[in-house]
C-alpha positions as CSV (number, residue, x, y, z in Angstrom):
1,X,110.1,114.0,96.7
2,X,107.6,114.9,93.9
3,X,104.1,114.9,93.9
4,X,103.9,111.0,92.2
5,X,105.9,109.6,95.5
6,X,103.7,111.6,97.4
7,X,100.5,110.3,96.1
8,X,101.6,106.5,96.1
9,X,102.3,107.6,100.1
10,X,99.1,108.8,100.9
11,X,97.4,105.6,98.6
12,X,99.5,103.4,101.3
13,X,98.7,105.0,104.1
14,X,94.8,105.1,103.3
15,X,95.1,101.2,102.9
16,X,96.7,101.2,106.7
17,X,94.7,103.7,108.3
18,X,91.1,104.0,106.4
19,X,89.7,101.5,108.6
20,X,90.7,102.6,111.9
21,X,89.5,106.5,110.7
22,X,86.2,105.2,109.3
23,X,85.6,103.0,112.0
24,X,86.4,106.0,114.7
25,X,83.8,108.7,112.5
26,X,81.3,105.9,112.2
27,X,81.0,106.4,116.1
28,X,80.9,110.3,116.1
29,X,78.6,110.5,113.6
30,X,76.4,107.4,113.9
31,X,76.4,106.7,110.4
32,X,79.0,105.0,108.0
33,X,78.2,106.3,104.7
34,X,78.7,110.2,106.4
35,X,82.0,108.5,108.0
36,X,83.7,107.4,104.8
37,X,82.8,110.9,103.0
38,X,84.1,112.6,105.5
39,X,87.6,110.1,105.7
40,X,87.8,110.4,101.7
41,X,86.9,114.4,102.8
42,X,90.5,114.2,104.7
43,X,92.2,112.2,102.1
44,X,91.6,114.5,99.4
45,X,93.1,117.0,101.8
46,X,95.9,114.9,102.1
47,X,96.9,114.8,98.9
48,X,96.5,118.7,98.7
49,X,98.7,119.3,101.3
50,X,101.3,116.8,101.8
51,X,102.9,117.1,98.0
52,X,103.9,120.6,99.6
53,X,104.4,120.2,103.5
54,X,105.4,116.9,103.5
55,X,103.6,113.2,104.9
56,X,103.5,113.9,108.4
57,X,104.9,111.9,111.1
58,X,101.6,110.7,112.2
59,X,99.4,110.1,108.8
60,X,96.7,108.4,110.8
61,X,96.5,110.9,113.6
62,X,96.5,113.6,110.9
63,X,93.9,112.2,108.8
64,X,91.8,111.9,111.7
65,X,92.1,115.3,112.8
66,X,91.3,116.8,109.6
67,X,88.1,114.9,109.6
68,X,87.2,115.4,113.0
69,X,87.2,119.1,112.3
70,X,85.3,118.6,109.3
71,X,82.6,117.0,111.4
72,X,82.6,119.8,113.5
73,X,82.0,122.1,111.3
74,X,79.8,120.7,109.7
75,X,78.0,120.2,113.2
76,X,78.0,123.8,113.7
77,X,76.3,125.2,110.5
78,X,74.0,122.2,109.2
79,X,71.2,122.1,111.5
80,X,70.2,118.8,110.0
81,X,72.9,116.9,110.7
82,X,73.5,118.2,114.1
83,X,69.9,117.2,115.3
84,X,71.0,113.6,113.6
85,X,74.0,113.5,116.0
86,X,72.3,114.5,119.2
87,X,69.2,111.8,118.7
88,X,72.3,109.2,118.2
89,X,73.9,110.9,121.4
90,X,76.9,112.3,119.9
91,X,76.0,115.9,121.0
92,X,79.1,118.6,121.2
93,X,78.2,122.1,123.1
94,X,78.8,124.8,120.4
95,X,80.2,127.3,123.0
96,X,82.8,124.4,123.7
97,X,82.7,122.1,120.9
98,X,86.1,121.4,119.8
99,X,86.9,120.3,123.9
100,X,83.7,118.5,124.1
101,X,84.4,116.6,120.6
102,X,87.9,115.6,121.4
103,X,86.9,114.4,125.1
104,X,84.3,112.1,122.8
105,X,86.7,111.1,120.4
106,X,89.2,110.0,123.1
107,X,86.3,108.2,125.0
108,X,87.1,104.5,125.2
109,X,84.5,102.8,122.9
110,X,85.8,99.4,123.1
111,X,86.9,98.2,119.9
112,X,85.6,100.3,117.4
113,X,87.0,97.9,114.2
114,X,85.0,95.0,115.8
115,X,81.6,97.1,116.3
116,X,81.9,98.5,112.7
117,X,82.9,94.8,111.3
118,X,78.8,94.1,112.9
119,X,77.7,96.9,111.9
120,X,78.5,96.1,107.9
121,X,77.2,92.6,108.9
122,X,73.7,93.7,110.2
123,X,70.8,91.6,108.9
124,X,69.0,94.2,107.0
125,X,71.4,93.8,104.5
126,X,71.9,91.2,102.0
127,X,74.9,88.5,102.8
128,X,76.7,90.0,99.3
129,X,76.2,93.7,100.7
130,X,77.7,92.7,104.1
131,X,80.7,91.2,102.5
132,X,81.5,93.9,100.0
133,X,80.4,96.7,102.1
134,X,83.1,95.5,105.1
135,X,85.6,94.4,102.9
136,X,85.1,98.4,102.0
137,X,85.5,100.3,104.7
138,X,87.1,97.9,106.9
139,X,89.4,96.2,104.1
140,X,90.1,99.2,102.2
141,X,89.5,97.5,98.7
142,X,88.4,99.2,95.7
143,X,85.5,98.2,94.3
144,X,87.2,96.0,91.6
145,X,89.1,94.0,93.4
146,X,86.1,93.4,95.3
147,X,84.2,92.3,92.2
148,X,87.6,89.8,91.4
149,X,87.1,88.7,94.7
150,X,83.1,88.0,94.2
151,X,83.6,86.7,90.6
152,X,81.1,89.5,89.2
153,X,81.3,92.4,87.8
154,X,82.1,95.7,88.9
155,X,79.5,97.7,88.7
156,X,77.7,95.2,90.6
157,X,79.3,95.5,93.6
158,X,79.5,99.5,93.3
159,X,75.5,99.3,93.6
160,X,75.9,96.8,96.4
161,X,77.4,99.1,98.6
162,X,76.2,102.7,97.8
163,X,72.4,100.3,98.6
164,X,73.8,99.1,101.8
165,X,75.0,102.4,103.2
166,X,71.7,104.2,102.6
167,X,70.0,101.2,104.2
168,X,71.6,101.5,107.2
169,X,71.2,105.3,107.4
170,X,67.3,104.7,106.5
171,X,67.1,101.6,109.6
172,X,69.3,104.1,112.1
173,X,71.6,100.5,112.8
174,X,73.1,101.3,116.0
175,X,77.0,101.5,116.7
176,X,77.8,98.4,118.7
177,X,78.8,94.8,119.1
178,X,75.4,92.9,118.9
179,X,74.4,90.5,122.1
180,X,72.8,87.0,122.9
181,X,71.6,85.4,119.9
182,X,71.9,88.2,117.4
183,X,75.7,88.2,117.5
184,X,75.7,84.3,117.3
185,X,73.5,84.4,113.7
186,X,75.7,87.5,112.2
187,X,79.0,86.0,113.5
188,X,79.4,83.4,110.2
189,X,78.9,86.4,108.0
190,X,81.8,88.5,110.1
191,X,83.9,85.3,109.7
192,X,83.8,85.0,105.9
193,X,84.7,89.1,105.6
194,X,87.8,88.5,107.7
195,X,88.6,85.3,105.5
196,X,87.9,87.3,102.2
197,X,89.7,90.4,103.7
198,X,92.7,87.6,104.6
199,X,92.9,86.3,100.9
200,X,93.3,89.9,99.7
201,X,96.2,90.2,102.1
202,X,97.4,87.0,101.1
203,X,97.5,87.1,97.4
204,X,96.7,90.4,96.4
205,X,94.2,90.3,93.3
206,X,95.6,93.2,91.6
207,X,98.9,96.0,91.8
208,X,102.6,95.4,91.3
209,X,102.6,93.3,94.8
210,X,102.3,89.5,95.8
211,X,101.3,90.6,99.3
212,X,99.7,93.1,101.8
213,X,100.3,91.9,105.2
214,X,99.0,94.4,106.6
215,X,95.6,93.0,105.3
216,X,96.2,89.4,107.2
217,X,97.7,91.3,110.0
218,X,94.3,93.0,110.3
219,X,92.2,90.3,110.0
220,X,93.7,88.0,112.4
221,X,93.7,90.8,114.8
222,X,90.3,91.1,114.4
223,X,89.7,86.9,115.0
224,X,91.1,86.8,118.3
225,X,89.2,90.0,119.0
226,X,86.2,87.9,118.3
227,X,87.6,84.9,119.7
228,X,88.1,86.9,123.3
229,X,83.9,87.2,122.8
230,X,83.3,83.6,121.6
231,X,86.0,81.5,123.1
232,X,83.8,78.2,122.9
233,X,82.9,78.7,119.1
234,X,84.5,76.5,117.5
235,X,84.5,78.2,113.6
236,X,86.4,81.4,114.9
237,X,89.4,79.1,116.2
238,X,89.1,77.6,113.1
239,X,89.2,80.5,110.8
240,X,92.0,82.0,113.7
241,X,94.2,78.6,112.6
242,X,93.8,78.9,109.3
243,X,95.0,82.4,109.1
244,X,98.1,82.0,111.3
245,X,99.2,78.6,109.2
246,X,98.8,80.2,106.4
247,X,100.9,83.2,107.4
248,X,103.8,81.5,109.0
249,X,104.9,81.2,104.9
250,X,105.2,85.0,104.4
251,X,108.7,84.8,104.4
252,X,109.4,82.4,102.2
253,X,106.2,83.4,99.0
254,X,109.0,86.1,97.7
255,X,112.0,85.6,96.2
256,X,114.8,88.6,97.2
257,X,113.6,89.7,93.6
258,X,110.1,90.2,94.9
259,X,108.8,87.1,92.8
260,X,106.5,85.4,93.8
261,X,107.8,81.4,95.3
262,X,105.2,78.5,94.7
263,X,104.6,75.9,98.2
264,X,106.4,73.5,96.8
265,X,109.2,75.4,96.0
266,X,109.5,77.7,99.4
267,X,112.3,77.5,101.7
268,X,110.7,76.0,104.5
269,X,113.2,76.9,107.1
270,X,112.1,80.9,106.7
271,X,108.6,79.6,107.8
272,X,107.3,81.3,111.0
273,X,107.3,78.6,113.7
274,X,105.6,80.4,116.2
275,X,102.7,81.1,113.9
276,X,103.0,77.4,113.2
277,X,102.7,76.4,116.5
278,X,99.7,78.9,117.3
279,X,97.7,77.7,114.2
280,X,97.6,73.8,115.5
281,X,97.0,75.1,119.0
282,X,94.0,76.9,117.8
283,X,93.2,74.2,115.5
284,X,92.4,72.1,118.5
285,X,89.9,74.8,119.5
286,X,88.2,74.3,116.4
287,X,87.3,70.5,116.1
288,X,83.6,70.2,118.1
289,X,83.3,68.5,121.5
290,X,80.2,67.2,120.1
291,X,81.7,64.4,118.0
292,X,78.0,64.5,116.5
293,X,78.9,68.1,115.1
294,X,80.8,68.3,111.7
295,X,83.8,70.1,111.4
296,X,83.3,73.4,110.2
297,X,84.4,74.7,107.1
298,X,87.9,76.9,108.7
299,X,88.6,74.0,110.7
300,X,88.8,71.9,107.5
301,X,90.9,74.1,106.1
302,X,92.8,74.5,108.7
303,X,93.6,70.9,108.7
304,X,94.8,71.4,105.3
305,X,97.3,74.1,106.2
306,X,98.2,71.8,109.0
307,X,99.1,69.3,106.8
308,X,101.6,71.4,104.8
309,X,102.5,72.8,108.0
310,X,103.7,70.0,109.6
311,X,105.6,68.4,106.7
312,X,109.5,68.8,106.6
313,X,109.8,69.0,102.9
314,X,107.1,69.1,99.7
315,X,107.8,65.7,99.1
316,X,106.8,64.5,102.7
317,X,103.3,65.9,102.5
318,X,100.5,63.7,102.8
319,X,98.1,64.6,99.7
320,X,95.8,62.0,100.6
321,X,94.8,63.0,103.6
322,X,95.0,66.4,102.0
323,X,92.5,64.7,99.0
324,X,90.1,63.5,102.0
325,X,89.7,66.9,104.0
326,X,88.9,68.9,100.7
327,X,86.4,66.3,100.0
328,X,84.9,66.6,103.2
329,X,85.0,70.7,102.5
330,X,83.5,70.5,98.9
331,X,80.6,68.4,100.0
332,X,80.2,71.7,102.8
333,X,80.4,74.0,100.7
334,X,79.7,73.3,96.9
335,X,82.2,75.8,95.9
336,X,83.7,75.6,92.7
337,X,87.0,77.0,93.7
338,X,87.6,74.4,96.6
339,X,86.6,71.7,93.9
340,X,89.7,72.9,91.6
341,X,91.7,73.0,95.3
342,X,90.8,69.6,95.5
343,X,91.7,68.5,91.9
344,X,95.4,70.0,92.8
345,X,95.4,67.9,95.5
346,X,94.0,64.6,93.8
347,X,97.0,65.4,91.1
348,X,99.5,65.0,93.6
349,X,97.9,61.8,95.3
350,X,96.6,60.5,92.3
351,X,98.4,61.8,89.3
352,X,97.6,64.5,87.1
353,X,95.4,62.2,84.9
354,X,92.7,62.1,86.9
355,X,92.7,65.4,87.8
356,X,92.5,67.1,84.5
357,X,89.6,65.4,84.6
358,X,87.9,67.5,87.1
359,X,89.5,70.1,85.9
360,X,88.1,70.0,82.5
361,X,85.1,69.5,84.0
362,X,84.7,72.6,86.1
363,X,85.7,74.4,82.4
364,X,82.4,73.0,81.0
365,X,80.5,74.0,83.4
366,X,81.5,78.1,82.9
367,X,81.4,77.9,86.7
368,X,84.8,79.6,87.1
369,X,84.7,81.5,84.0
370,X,87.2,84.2,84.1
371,X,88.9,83.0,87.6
372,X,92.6,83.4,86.5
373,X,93.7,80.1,88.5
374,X,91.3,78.0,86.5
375,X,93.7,77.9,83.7
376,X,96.9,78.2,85.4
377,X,95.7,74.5,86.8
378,X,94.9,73.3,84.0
379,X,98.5,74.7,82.6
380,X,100.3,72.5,85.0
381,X,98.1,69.4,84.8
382,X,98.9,69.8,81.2
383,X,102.8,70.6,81.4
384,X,103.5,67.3,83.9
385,X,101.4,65.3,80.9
386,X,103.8,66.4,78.4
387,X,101.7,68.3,76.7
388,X,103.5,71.3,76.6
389,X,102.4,73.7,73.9
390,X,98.7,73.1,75.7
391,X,100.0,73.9,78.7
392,X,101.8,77.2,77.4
393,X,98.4,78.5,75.9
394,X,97.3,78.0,79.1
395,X,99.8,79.8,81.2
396,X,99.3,82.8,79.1
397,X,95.5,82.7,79.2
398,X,96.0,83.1,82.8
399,X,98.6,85.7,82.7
400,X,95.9,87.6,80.8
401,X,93.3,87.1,83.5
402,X,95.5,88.0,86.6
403,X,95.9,91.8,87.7
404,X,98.7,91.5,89.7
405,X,102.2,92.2,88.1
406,X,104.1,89.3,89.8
407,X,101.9,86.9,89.6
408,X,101.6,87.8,85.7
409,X,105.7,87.5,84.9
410,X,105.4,83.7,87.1
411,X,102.6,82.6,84.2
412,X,104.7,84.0,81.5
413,X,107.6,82.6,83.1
414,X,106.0,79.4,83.1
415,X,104.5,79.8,79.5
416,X,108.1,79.8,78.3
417,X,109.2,76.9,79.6
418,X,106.4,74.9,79.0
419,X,107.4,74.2,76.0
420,X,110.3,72.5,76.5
421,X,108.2,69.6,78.4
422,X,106.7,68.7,75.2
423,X,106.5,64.9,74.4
């Protein structure tokens, strides 16, 4: 194996196991801009190594270990940082610190994912600096894909994090899952990391592929961790239904070329039924007792998945209804991405007329300047108005927005035929 095949190894692993390993120093060391040094510490060991001994059986466990010892010896010969660890109670004996450190290490801690997840969500920081600092360290993501995710640029979010780190080393944020009220005001801002972490998963914003489970796995692991905490709140089933309905299609969103396969177009027998099933379940969780309370914005979506869900072919879906609960969820929210959701859905319940209308709109207003899928809508709004040669500018403008390979050839795929609807 050469030393390319190697390196694209220890780049996958990282996106698997960074998480977990920064999550696990955070608690040694008290601190998660000190844990993530000392994780990239490992991972340039990692790719120093492995090229010539191999990638070990256990990558995570190995990554942890060399960082562990790094800690240690750091521990040992920085006075500084070892006075930092014992005020945060993370003393190891030097005459038996290697025993003592891996006794700590193995202590149960509870879920150390979930406590970081809080800790990136503390209210000392700013709701932008929570989001891109957990979607990080606990996502994995570079700091451009979090910018394509945010819809700003890159540098931005780069000074958004390395802020938010030395904030929460200057306000010593404790290690833990918050209590009482303060976990019930930070929980919507945990909510919409594990919903940006689960689009990432979902439709990957940039690389060669379509999807990174383990992303969506990750997240949805960590919603029924939270659910367990807040069974009676009704967002996290909502965001927990969501996730799973939108899941059950894994299967079928790739061709066996590794294409990607639009909804309508998806062999809906390959969807997961079990996940299917589990979504409207928790979707039940999510609509309030108190009839008084609106829906919340998961649960709306949620219904949307449902209604795709629950359809036995494209044809069979209801698009009003569809139409209705995107209403409901762009007067919630004001987003201009659910508003060119909804004008998808309007163009199947209403025509496409009427929707390019809204679509054109959302153009003028710059509002979703440089958002790939802006123009890929338009494209098909276009195309099924006969207006083909419009619609294959606009397939390639989005092609040139997109930084993910597959999703690239579909546009250009699409720019090529577009002509031939031409009236």
């Amino acid at each position: 194996m050469d030393h390319t095949d190697v390196t694209r190894q220890v780049e996958a692993v990282w996106r698997i196991e960074s998480a977990r390993l920064i999550a696990t120093l955070t608690r040694m060391v008290g601190d998660v801009g000190s844990a993530e040094e000392f994780a990239q510490d490992a991972l340039v060991t990692a790719l120093e190594k492995w090229p010539d001994e191999g990638v070990p059986r256990s990558p995570g466990a190995w990554l942890t270990t060399v960082a562990k010892r790094r800690i240690l010896d750091r521990w040992r010969r920085d006075e500084r940082f070892r006075e930092r660890t014992s005020e945060l109670g993370r003393e190891v004996a030097d005459r038996d610190g290697q025993a003592e450190f891996d006794a700590v290490l193995e202590e149960d801690y509870g879920d150390d994912l979930l406590k970081l997840m809080f800790v990136c969500c503390h209210p000392v920081l700013s709701t932008e600096a929570r989001i891109a600092l957990t979607l990080r360290l606990l996502g994995g993501l570079t700091t451009d894909e979090i910018a394509r995710a945010f819809l700003v640029p890159e540098s931005t979010v780069a000074q958004r994090i390395v802020r938010a780190k030395r904030r929460l080393a200057q306000k010593r944020v404790p290690f833990e899952v918050p209590s009482g009220a303060d976990r019930d005001a930070r929980l919507a801002d945990v909510l919409e990391v594990l919903y940006l972490v689960f689009n990432e998963g979902y439709t990957a914003t940039s690389g060669e592929g379509w999807l990174r489970p383990e992303l969506c796995e990750e997240a949805m692991r960590l919603g029924r961790v939270i659910a367990g905490l807040m069974p009676k709140e009704p967002e996290v089933h909502g965001l927990i239904a969501l996730m799973e309905l939108q899941a059950s299609r894994f299967r079928a969103r790739v061709g066996a070329d590794g294409a990607p396969v639009t909804l309508a177009e998806q062999d809906r027998s390959r969807w997961d039924r079990l996940l299917i099933q589990r979504g409207l379940v928790a979707l039940e969780g999510s609509i309030p007792v108190d009839p008084a309370r609106p829906r919340g914005v998961y649960s709306l979506q949620a219904g949307i998945a449902a209604k795709h869900a629950t359809a036995r072919t494209a044809e069979d879906t209801d698009w009003r209804e569809i139409t209705v609960l995107y209403e409901a969820l762009a007067r919630r929210t004001g987003s201009p991405v659910v508003e060119l959701n909804r004008a998808v859905a309007v163009s199947m319940a209403l025509g496409p007329g009427v929707a390019l209308g809204i679509v054109d709109a959302l153009r003028d207003s710059g509002a979703l300047d440089g958002y790939h899928l802006l123009p890929a809508v338009r494209a098909d709004l276009l195309q099924r108005l006969g207006r083909g040669e419009q619609a294959r500018t606009e397939y390639e403008r989005a092609a040139d927005l997109t930084r993910n390979e597959s999703e690239r050839a579909l546009l250009l795929e699409r720019a090529r035929s577009a002509v031939g609807s031409e009236i």
